[in-house]
C-alpha positions as CSV (number, residue, x, y, z in Angstrom):
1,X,-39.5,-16.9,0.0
2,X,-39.1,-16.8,4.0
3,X,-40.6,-14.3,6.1
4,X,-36.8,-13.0,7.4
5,X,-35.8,-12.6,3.6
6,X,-39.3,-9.6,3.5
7,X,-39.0,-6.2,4.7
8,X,-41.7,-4.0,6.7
9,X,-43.2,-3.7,3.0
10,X,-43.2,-7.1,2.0
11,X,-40.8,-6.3,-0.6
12,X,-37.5,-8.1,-0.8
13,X,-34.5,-6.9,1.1
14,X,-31.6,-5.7,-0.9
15,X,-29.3,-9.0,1.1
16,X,-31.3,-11.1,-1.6
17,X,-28.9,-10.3,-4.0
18,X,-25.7,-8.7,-2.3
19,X,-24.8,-11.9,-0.7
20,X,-22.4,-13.8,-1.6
21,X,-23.0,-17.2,-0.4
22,X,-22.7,-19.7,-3.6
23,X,-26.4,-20.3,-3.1
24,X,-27.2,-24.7,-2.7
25,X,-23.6,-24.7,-2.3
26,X,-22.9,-24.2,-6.1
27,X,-19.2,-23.8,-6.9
28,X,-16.9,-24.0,-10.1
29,X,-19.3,-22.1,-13.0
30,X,-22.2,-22.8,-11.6
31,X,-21.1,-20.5,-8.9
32,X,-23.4,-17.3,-8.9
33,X,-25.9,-17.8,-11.7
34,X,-26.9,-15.2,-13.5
35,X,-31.3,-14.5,-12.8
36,X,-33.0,-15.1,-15.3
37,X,-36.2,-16.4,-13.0
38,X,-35.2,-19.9,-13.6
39,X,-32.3,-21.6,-11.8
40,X,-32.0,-24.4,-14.6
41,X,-32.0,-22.1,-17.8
42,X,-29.3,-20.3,-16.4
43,X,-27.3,-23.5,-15.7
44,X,-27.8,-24.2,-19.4
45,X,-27.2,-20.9,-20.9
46,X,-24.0,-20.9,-18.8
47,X,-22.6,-24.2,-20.0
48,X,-23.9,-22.8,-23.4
49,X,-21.4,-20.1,-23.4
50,X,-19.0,-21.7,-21.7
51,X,-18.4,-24.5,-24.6
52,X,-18.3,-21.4,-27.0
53,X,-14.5,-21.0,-25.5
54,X,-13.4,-24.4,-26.2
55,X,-13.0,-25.8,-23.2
56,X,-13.7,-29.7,-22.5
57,X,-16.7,-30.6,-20.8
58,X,-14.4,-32.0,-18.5
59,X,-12.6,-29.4,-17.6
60,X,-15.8,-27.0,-17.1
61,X,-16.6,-29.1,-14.1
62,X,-13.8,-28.1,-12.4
63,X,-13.0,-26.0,-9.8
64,X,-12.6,-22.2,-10.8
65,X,-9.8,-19.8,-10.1
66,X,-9.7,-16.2,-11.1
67,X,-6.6,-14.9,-11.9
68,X,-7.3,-10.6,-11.7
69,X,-4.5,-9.4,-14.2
70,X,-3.6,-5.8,-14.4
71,X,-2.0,-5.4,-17.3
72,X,-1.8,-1.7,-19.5
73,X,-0.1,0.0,-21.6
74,X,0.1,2.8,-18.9
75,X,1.9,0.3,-16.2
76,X,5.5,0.1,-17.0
77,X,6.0,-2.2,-14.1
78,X,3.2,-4.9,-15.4
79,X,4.6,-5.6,-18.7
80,X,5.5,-9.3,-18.6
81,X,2.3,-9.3,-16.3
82,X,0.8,-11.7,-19.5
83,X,3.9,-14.3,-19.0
84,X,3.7,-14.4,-15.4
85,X,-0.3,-14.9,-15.7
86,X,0.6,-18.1,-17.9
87,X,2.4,-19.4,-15.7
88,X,-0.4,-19.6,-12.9
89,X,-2.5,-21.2,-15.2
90,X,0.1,-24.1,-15.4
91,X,0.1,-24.6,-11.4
92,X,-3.8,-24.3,-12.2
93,X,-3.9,-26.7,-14.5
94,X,-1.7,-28.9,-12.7
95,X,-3.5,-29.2,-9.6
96,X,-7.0,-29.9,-11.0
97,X,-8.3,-26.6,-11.4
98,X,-10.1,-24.0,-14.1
99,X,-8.3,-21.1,-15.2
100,X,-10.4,-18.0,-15.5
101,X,-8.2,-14.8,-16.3
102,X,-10.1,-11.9,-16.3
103,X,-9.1,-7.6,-16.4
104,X,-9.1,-4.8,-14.0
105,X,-8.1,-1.8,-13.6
106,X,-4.4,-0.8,-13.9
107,X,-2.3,2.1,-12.1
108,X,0.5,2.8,-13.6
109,X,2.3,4.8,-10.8
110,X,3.5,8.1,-13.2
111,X,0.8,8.1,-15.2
112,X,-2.2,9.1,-13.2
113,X,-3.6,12.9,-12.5
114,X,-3.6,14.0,-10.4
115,X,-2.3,11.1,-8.2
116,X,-3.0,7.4,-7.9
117,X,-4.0,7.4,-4.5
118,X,-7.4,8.8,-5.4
119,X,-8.2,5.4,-7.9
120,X,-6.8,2.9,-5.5
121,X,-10.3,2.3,-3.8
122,X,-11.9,2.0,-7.6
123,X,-9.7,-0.2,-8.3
124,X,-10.5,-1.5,-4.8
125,X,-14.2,-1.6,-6.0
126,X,-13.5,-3.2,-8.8
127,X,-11.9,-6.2,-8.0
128,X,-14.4,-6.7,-4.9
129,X,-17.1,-6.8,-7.5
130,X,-15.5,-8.9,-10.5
131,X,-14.9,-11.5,-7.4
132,X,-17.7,-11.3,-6.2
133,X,-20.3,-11.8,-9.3
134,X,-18.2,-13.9,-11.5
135,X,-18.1,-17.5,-10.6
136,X,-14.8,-18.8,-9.2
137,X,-13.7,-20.8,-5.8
138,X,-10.2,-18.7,-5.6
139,X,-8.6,-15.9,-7.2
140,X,-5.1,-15.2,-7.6
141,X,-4.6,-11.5,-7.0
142,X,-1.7,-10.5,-9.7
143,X,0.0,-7.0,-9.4
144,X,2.6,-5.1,-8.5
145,X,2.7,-1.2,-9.1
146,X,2.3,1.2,-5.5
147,X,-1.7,1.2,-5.1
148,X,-2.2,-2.2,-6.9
149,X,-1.1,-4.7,-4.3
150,X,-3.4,-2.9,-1.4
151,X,-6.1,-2.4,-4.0
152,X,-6.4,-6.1,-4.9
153,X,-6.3,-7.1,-1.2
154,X,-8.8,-4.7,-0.1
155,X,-11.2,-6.2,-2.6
156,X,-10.7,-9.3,-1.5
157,X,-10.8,-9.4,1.9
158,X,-14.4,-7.5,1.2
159,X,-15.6,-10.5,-0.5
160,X,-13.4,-12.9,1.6
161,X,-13.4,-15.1,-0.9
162,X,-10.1,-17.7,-1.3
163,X,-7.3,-15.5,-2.1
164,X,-3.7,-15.5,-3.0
165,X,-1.5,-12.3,-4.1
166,X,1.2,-12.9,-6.1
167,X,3.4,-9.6,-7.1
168,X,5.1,-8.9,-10.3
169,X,8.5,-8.7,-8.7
170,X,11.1,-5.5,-8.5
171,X,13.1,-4.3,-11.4
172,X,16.9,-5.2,-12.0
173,X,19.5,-2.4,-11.3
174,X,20.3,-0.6,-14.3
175,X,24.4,1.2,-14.6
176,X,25.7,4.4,-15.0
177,X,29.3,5.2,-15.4
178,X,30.4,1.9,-13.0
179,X,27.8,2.6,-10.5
180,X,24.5,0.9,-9.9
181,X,20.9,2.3,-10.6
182,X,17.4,1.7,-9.2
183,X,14.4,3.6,-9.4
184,X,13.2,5.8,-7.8
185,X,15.7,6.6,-5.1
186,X,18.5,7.2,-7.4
187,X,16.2,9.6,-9.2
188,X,15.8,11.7,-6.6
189,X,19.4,11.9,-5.7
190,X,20.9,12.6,-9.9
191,X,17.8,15.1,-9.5
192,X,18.4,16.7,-6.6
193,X,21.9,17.7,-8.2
194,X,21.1,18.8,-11.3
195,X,18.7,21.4,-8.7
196,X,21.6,22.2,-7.4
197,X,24.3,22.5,-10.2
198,X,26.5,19.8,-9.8
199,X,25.2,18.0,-12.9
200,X,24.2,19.6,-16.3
201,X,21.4,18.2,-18.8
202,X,23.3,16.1,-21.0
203,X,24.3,14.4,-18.0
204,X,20.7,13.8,-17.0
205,X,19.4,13.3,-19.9
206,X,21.5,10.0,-19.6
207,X,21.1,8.9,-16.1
208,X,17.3,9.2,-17.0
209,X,17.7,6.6,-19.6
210,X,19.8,4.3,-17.4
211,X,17.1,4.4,-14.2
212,X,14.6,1.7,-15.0
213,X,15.8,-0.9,-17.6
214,X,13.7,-3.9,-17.3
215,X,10.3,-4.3,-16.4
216,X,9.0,-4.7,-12.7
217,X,8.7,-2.1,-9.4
218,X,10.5,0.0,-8.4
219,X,14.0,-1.7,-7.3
220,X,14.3,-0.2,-3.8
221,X,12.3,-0.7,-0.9
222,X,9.7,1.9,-1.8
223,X,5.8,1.2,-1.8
224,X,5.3,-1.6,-3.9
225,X,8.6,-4.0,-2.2
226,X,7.2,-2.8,1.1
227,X,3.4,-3.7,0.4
228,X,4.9,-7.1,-1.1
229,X,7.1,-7.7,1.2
230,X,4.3,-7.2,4.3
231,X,1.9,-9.1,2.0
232,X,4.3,-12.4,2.7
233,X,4.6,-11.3,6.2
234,X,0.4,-11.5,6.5
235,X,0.6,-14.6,5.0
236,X,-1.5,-14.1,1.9
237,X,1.8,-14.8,-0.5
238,X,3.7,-17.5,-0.8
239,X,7.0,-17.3,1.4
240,X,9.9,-16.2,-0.4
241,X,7.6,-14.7,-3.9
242,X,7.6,-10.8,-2.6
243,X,11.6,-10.4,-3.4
244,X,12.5,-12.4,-6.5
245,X,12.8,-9.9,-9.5
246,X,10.3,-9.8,-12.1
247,X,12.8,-11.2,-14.7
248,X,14.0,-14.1,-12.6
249,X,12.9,-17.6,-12.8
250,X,12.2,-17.7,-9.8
251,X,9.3,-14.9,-10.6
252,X,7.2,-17.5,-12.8
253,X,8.3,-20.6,-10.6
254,X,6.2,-18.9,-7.8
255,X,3.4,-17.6,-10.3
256,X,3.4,-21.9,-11.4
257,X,2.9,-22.8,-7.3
258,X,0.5,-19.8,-6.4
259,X,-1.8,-21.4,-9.3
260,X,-1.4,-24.6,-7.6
261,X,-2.4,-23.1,-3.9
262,X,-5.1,-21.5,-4.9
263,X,-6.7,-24.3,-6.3
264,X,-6.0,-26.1,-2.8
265,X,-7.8,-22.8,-1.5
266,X,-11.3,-23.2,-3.5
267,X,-10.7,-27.0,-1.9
268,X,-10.4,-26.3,1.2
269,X,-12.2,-22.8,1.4
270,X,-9.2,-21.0,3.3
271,X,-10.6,-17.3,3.4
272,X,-8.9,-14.4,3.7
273,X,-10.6,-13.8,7.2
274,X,-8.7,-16.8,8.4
275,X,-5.4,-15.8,8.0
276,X,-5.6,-11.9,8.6
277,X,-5.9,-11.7,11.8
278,X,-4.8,-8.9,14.7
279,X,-1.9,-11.7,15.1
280,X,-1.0,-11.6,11.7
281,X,-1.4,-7.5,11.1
282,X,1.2,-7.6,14.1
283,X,3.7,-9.5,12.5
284,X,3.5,-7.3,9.1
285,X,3.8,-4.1,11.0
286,X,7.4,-5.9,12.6
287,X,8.2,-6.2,9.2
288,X,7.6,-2.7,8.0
289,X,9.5,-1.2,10.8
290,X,12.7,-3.9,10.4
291,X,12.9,-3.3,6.0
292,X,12.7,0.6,6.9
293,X,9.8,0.3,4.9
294,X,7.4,2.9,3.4
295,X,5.0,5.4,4.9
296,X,2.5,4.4,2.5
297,X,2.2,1.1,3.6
298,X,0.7,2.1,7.1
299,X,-2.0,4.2,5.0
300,X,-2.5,1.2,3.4
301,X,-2.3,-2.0,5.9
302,X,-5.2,0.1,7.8
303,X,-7.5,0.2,5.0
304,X,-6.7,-3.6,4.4
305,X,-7.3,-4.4,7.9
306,X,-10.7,-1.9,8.2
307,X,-11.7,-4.3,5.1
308,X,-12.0,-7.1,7.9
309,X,-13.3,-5.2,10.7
310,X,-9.6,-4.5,12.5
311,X,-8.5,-1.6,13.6
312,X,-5.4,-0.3,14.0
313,X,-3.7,1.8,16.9
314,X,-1.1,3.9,16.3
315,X,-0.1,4.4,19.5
316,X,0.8,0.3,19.2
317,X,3.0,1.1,16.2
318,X,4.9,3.2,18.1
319,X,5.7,0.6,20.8
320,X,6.3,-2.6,18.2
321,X,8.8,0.7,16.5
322,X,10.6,1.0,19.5
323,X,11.4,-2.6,20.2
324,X,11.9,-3.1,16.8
325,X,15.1,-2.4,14.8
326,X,16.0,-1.8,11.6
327,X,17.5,-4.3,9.8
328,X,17.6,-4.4,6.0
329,X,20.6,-2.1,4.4
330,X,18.2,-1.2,1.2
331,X,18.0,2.0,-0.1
332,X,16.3,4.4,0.4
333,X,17.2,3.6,4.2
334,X,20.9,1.9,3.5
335,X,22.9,0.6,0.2
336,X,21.5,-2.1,-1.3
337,X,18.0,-3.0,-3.6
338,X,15.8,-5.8,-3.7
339,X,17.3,-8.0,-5.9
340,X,20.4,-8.6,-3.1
341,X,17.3,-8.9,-0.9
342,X,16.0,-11.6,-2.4
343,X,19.9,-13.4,-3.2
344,X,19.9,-12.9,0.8
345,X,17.1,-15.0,1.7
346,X,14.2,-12.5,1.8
347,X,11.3,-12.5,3.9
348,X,11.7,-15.6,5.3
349,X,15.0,-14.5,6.7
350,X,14.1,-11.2,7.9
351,X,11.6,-12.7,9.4
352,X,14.0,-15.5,11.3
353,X,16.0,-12.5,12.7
354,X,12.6,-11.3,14.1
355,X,11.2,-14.6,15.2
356,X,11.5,-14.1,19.2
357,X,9.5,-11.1,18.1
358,X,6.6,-12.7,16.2
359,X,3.2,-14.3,16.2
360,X,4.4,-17.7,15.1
361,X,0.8,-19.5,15.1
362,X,-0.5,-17.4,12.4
363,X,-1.6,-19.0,9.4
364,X,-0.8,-18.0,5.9
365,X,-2.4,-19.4,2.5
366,X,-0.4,-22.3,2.1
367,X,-1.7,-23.6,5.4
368,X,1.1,-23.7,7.1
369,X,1.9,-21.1,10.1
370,X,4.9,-18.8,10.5
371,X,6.7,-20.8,12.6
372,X,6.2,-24.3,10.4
373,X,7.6,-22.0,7.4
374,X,10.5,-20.6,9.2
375,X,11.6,-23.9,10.7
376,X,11.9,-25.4,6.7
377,X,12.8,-22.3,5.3
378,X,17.0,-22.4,4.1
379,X,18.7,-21.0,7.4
380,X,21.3,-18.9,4.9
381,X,21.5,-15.4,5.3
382,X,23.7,-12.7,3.6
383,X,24.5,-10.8,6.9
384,X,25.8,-7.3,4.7
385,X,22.0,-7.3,3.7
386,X,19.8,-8.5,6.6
387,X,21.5,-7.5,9.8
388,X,21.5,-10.2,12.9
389,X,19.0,-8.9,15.0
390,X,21.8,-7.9,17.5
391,X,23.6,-5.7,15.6
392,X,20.9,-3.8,13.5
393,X,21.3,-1.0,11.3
394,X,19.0,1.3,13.8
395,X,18.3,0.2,16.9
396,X,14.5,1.3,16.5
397,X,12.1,0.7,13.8
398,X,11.9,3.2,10.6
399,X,8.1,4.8,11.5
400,X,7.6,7.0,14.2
401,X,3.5,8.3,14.9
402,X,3.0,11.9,15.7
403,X,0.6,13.2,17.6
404,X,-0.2,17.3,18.7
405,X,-1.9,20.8,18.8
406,X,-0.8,20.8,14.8
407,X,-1.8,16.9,14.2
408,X,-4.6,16.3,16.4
409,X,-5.5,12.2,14.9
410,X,-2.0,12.4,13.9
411,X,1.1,12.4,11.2
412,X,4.0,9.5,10.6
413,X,7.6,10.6,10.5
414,X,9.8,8.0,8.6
415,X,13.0,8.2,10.9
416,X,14.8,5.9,8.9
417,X,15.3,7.8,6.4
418,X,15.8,10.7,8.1
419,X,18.6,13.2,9.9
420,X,18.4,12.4,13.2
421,X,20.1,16.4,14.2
422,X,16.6,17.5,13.1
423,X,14.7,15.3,15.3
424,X,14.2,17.5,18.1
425,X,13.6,21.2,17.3
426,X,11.8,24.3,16.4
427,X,11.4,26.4,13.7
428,X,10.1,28.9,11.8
429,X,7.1,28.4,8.9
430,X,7.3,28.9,5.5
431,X,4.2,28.2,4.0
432,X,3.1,26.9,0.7
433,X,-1.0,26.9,0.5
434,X,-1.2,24.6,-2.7
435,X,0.8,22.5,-4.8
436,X,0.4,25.0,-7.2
437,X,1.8,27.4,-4.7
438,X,4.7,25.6,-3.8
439,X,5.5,25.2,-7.9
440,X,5.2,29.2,-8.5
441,X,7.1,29.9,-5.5
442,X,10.1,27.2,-4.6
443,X,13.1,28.5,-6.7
444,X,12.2,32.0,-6.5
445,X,15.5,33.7,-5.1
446,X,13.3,35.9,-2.8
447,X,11.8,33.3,-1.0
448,X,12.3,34.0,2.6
449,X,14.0,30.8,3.8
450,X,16.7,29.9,5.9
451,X,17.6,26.0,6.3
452,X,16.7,26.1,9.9
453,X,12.8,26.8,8.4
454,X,10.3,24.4,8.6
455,X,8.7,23.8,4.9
456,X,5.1,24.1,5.0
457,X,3.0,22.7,2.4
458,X,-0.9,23.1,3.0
459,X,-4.2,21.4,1.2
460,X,-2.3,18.4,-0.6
461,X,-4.2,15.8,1.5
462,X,-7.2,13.1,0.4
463,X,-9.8,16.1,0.1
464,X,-8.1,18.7,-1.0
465,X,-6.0,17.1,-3.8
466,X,-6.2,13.5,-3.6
467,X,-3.4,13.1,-1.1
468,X,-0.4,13.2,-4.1
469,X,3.3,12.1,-3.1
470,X,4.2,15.8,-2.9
471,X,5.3,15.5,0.6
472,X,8.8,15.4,-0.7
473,X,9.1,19.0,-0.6
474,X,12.0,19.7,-2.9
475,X,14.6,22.2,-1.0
476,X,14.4,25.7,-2.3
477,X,16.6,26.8,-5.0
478,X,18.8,28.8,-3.6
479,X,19.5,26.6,-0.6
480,X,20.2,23.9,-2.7
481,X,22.7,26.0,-4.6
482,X,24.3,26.5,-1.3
483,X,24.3,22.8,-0.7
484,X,21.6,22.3,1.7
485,X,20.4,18.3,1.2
486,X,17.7,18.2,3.9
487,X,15.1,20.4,6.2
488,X,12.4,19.9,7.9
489,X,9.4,19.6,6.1
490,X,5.5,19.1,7.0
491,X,2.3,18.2,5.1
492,X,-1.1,16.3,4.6
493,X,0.6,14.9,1.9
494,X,2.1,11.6,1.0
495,X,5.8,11.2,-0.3
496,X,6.9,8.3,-2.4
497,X,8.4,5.2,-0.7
498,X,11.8,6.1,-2.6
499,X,12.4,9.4,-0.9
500,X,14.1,10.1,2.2
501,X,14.6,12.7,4.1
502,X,13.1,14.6,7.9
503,X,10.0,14.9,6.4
504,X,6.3,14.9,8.5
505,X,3.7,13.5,6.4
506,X,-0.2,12.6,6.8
507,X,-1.4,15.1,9.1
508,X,-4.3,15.1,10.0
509,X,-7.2,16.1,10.3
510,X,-6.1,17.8,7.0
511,X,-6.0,21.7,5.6
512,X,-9.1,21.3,3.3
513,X,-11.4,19.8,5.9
514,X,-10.2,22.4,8.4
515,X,-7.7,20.6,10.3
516,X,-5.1,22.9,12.3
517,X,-2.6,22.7,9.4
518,X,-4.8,24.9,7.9
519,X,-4.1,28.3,10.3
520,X,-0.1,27.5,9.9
521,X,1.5,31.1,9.1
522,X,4.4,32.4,7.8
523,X,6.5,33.2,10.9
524,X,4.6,30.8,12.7
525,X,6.8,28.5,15.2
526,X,6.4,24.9,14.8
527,X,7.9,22.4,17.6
528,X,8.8,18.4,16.4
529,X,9.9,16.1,18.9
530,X,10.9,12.2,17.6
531,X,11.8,11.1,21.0
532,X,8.1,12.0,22.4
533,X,6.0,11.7,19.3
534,X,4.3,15.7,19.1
535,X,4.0,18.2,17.0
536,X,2.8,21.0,17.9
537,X,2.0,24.5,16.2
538,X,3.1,27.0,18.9
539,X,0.8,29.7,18.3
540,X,-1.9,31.0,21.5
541,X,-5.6,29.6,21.3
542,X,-7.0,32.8,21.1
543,X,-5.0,33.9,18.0
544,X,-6.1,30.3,16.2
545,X,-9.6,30.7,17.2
546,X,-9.3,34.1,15.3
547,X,-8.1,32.6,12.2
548,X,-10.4,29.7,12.5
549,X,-12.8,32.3,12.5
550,X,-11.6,33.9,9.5
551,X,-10.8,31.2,7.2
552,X,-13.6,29.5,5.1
553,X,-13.0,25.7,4.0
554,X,-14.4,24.6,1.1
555,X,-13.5,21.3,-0.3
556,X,-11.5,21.6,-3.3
557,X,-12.0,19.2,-6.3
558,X,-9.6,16.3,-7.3
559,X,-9.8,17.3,-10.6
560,X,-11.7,19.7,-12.9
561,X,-15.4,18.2,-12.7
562,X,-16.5,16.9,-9.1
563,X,-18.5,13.6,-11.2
564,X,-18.7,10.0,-10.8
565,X,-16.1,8.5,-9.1
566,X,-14.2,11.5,-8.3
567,X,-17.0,12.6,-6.5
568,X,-17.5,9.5,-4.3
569,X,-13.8,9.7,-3.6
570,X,-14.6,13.6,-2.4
571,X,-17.5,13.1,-0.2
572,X,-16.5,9.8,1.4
573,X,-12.4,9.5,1.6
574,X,-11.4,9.0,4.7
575,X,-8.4,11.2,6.5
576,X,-5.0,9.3,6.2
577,X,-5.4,7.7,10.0
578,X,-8.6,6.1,8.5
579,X,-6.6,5.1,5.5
580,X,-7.8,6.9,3.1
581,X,-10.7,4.2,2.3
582,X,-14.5,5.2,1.7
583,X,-16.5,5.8,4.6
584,X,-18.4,3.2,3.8
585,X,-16.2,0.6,2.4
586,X,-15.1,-0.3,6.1
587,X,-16.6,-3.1,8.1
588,X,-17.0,-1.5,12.1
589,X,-15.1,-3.8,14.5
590,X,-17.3,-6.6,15.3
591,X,-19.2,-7.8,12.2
592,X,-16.1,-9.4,10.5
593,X,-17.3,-11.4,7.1
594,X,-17.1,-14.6,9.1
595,X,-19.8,-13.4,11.6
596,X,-17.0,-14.0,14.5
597,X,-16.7,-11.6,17.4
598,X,-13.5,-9.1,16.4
599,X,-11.5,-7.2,18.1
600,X,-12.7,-3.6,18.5
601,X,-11.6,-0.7,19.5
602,X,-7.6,-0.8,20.7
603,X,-7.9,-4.2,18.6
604,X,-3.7,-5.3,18.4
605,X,-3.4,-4.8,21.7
606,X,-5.8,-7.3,22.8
């Protein structure tokens, strides 16, 4: 053993064994041997095991490529997950590879308590680790549901081993009396009258059925088109696979050629660190702003990007927003869902609207950059869909970053989606101080609300209850009865990529870790400005250094027992402008995985 490999103590260092370096250059299963003390037993215990599956000795030589499947019972959208999987193992096959499939963990969007943002960086954790100790040259990342796509990604850029995501694909529209469905914003709107009257529960009762009817994501651009569609746009999917629906051909015809590239990957060693770059994380935030794409995804791309050492700036988001425009007619933003996305050239043709606008030397996992990829892509467009860049559906891009006295390290407004005649005004507080509050007290016909009110809804962020999609306040009873559709509303919460409306989400610092949310009072004035970014909580500094004084902040549990994972999630999330990652998940700017200099600090700027 070398003298750099011993510690003051003589003792080995813990990098003897976290590395990740193939060690003599191993690869395919002899990748990563297990220690047994003996580099040749475990070479021949491997193969031993190895033959117990029935491959050919011939094929065990090959290269190896994961395939991560995330597959349950509990993820409606994964379901013909196993079909798609088999299909990458053709293009495996076919280009001289070793198909390994092997299981993580699964989140299944409605089916997690309290919320799924509080398992996306186990699941994060577990992918970087199955990649990391299993032996394979590639992996092909398969998913789909909200918190999978980021999930997988920030695992693998940790490892920054060869990498490829391919997405399950949205869901097909479903009918209901002559008119098209799609989850989820549909839901919200059939919901949202039946709150109000104007549909009883027979009715639905039937629209329910009629919401989701095959399997897939959601089939508007919520969080899992927008993650997929910035994954293309990063250049870590192939170009045209974020958009085709997961029953379509075309769904397992790109599952077949992401097998087949990621078996040129383990060749070529192509790593994730080469191809997410501060150029690249550019181009994907153009993206998000044109599609009108979720506020989830910036929570999100930042925890990707801190996987690699890159930060990013909000105050640059709000300069690539306002040269920017929108440009896809999708709900929840316009009319349409993903699968007339993808029949109107998809990515690739947003993308050529935006081209005077991009990075066009970044690379993407084929090889290839963005400009070699847009000059062969088909130059059709459907122009009802994806607007000509000089005639765009909003003339700014959907996100908007907030900054003020009541969001010190800031909040995201999604403007797309919202009324502009509440952009620029003041109002009163009504505040909800839980979830639980907000449920007891919402509908109650002696709430004291007017529509002009600002909604206030306290201690829903990372810390104080996992950051849930409650941001989507729902509008009180008896204003809905009177026909109110929107209001201002503020929170440390998230709200699904569905929803729409003015609503102020991800403040932060947030209400549980003392942030100024948390002295908001009833009565209080609140000030929101779009058109100069703030928010403010107009109340003097000597009355909030009173209730500062007064008010005691102590962490609140994600769930009933602070233990194991929960409790890592507790004591090291980060606040949403962090991403919401662990404290100590992140790489600091500067010690990327490739050992090259990164950008630090104001880092997509430079």
């Amino acid at each position: 053993m070398s003298a750099q490999n011993l510690g003051s103590t003589g003792l080995p260092t813990p990098n003897d064994w976290t590395t990740d370096t193939g060690e003599d250059g191993a690869t395919g299963l002899y990748r990563g041997l297990t220690n047994y003390g003996d580099r040749e037993f475990a070479r021949y215990l491997r193969r031993t095991f190895a033959h117990s599956t029935g491959r050919s000795a011939e094929l065990l030589e090959r290269p190896v490529v994961g395939i991560a499947t995330s597959t349950s019972d509990f993820n409606n959208c994964h379901r013909q997950q196993p079909e798609l999987v088999e299909a990458v193992k053709r293009g495996v096959l076919a280009a001289g590879g070793m198909p390994m499939e092997f299981p993580t963990i699964s989140l299944g969007e409605g089916f997690l308590s309290p919320t799924s943002m509080v398992y996306r960086n186990l699941m994060a954790m577990d992918v970087e680790e199955m990649v990391r100790a299993q032996p394979m040259d590639a992996v092909v990342l398969v998913g789909g549901c909200d918190k999978t796509v980021p999930a997988q990604l920030m695992g693998a850029f940790a490892t920054d081993r060869p990498a490829i995501q391919l997405v399950v694909g949205p869901m097909m529209t479903g009918r209901f009396e002559g008119e098209r469905l799609g989850a989820c914003t549909d839901c919200r709107r059939f919901w949202g009258q039946y709150r109000g009257g104007a549909i009883d529960a027979p009715t639905i009762a039937t629209v329910e059925r009629n919401l989701a009817t095959t399997a897939g994501t959601c089939a508007v651009m919520g969080t899992a088109s927008t993650m997929a569609c910035l994954t293309e746009a990063l250049g870590m999917a192939l170009p045209g696979s974020a958009t085709a629906p997961a029953v379509h051909a075309d769904r397992l015809r790109f599952g077949e050629a992401s097998g087949r590239i990621a078996t040129q990957l383990a060749a070529n060693r192509l790593t994730p660190s080469s191809i997410v770059t501060p150029a690249s994380i550019r181009n994907a935030l153009r993206v998000l702003l044109a599609i009108g794409g979720s506020t989830n995804a910036l929570i999100h791309l930042t925890a990707m990007a801190g996987r690699l050492g890159i930060p990013l700036d909000p105050e640059e988001l709000n300069a690539l927003s306002d040269e920017t425009p929108v440009l896809v007619d999708l709900k929840p933003t316009g009319a349409h869902y993903m699968e007339d996305l993808h029949a109107a050239g998809g990515v690739p043709a947003i993308m050529r609207e935006l081209r005077h606008l991009l990075e066009l030397d970044a690379l993407t996992i084929t090889g290839q950059t963005i400009r070699e990829i847009l000059d062969e892509a088909d130059p059709w467009v459907d122009h009802t869909v994806i607007r000509p860049f000089e005639d765009p559906i909003r003339p700014e891009g959907g996100l908007k970053w907030l900054t003020g006295s009541l969001a010190p390290t800031g909040a995201l407004i999604k403007r797309s989606a919202a009324n502009p005649d509440l952009f620029e005004r003041t109002g009163r507080a009504v505040v909800f101080t839980s979830l639980e509050d907000l449920a007891a007290r919402i509908d109650d016909p002696d709430l004291d609300v007017e529509e002009d009110d600002f909604l206030v809804l306290q201690n829903a962020g990372p810390v104080g209850a996992g950051m849930p999609e409650a941001g989507y306040l729902p509008i009180p009873g008896k204003l809905a009865q009177r026909g109110v559709r929107d209001m201002v509303r503020l929170s440390d919460a998230r709200m699904s990529g569905t929803a729409y409306g003015t609503i102020v989400l991800h403040i932060a610092p947030e209400a549980a870790v003392g942030g100024p949310l948390a002295y908001v009072r009833n009565g209080d004035l609140i000030r929101l400005s779009v058109a100069h970014g703030t928010l403010d909580l107009l109340v003097d500094d000597d009355e909030l250094a009173a209730r500062r004084e007064e008010l005691t902040t102590a962490p609140r549990s994600t769930g009933p027992v602070a233990t194991g994972y929960r409790r890592i999630f507790q004591e090291h999330v980060l606040q949403a402008d962090g991403g919401c990652d662990l404290d100590f998940a992140r790489r600091a700017p500067g010690t990327g995985p490739t050992g090259e200099p990164q950008l630090g600090g104001r880092a997509l700027t430079a």
